[in-house]
N, C-alpha and C positions, 0 to 999 in steps of 0.2 A: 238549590234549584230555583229556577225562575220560572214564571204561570207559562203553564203547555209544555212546562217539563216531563211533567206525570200523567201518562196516558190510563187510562180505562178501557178497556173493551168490551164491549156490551156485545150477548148473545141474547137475542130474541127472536120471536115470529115476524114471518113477512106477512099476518094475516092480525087482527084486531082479537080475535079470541071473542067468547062472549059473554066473559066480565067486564064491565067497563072501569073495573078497579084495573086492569090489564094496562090497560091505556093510559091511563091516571098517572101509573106505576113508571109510565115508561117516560113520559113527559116530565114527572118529578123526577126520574132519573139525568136524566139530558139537561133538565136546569142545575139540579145539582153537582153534576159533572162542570160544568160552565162557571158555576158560581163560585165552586172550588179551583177556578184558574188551572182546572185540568183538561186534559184532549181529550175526545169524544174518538174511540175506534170502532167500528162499525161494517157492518157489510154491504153499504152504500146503497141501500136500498129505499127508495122513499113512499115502500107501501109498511100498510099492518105498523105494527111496535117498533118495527125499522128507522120508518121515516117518522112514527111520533118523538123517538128517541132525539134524532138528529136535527127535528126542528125546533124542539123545544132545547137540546145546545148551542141552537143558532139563535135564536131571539134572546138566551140570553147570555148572547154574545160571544160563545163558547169556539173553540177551536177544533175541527171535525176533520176526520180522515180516513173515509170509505175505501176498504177493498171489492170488488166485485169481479164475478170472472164473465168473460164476456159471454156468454152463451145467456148468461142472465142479468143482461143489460137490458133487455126491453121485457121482462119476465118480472123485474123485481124493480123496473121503472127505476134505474141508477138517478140518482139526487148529484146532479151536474155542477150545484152551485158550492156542494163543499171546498173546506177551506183547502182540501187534496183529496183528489180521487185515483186510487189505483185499477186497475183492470188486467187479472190475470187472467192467464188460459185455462186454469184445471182452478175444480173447490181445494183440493189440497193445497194447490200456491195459494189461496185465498186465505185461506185458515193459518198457512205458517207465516205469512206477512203479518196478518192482525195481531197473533199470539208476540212476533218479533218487535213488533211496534207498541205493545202495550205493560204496564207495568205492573197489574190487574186485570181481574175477568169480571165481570158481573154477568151474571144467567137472569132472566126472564123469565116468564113463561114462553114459549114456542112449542113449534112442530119436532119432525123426525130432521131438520137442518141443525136444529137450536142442538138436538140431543147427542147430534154425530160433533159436532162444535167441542160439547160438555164431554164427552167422553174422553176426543183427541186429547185437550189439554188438558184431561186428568190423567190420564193416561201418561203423556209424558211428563206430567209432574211426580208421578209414581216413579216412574225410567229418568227422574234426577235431571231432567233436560232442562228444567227452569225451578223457578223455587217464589213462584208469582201467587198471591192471594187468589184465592177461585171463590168469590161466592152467592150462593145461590138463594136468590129473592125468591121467597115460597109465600107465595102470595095466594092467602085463600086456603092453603093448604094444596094446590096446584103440583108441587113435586115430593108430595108424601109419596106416589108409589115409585119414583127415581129414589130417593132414599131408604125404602121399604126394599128395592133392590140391590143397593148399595150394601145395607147389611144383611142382606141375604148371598149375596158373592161372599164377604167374609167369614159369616157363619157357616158357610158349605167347602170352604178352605180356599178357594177360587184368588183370595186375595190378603195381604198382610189387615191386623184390623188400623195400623196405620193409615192406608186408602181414606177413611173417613177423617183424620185429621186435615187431609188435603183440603177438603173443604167447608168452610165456614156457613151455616145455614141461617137465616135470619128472614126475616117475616114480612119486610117492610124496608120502602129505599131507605130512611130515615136511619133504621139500623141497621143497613148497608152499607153507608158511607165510610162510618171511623172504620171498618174490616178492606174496606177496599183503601184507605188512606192510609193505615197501618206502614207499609213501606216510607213514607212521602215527609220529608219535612222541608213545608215554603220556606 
């Protein structure tokens, strides 16, 4: 593969959260993504963890490509200057473009979007639909009670205890990268 062969797709908040480790997180992410001669996917958004993601892919040089659906073009302030911007009609075509166009997921912190995002594509990595690294930046300790749920669905029989192999959890962008780079050899 040659650089911007291997996409990433970053699920976060379109709001700043109020760690500013949050921030820090997302911006290490987006250079990282960049650094590693991979594409930044994203939900084209250039507010919150969104647009810190995407600017800091962009300054460091990185190759970027926002889905957004229109209803939340002036809602989530769409960042015009990516290197591709898509703009669907419904969040579902938003979400099955991203997941289509990436090779990897990495989670963030975020809201109730970030979680419908994490659900979907665990969900269909469960339903066999793709077989993509998911994982999830638990920064702060941020998604203990998502994974406190996680094996609580299990434990109640709700779910195979394979579900929790789907996804890889790690603390920090830094030990996020080789888990999201796992499929990729430049």
């Amino acid at each position: 593969m040659k650089s911007g062969d291997y996409s990433i797709c970053v699920y976060c908040g379109s709001r700043d959260g109020v760690e500013t480790s949050y921030g820090e997180a997302a911006e290490a992410l987006g250079t990282a993504i960049a650094s590693e001669g991979c594409r930044l996917v994203y939900g084209a958004g250039d507010v919150g963890l969104m647009g810190r993601v995407a600017r800091a892919a962009q300054t460091a040089g990185g190759t970027t490509f926002g889905v957004i659906p229109a209803h939340l073009v002036a809602r989530e302030v769409a960042k015009h200057d990516l290197t591709t911007m898509v703009v669907t009609e419904t969040m579902h075509e938003r979400k099955k473009v991203m997941v289509m166009n990436a090779d990897a997921i990495a989670v963030l912190p975020g809201g109730a979007g970030t979680l419908d995002e994490f659900f979907e594509v665990l969900t269909w990595r469960q339903l066999g639909l793709h077989s993509k690294p998911i994982v999830v930046i638990n920064l702060d300790g941020f998604w203990d009670p998502l994974l406190a749920m996680i094996e609580h669905i299990v434990a109640s029989g709700f779910a195979e205890a394979s579900l929790k192999d789907f996804v890889t959890v790690v603390d920090s962008v830094e030990a996020a990268m080789p888990a999201l780079l796992n499929n990729w050899s430049a």
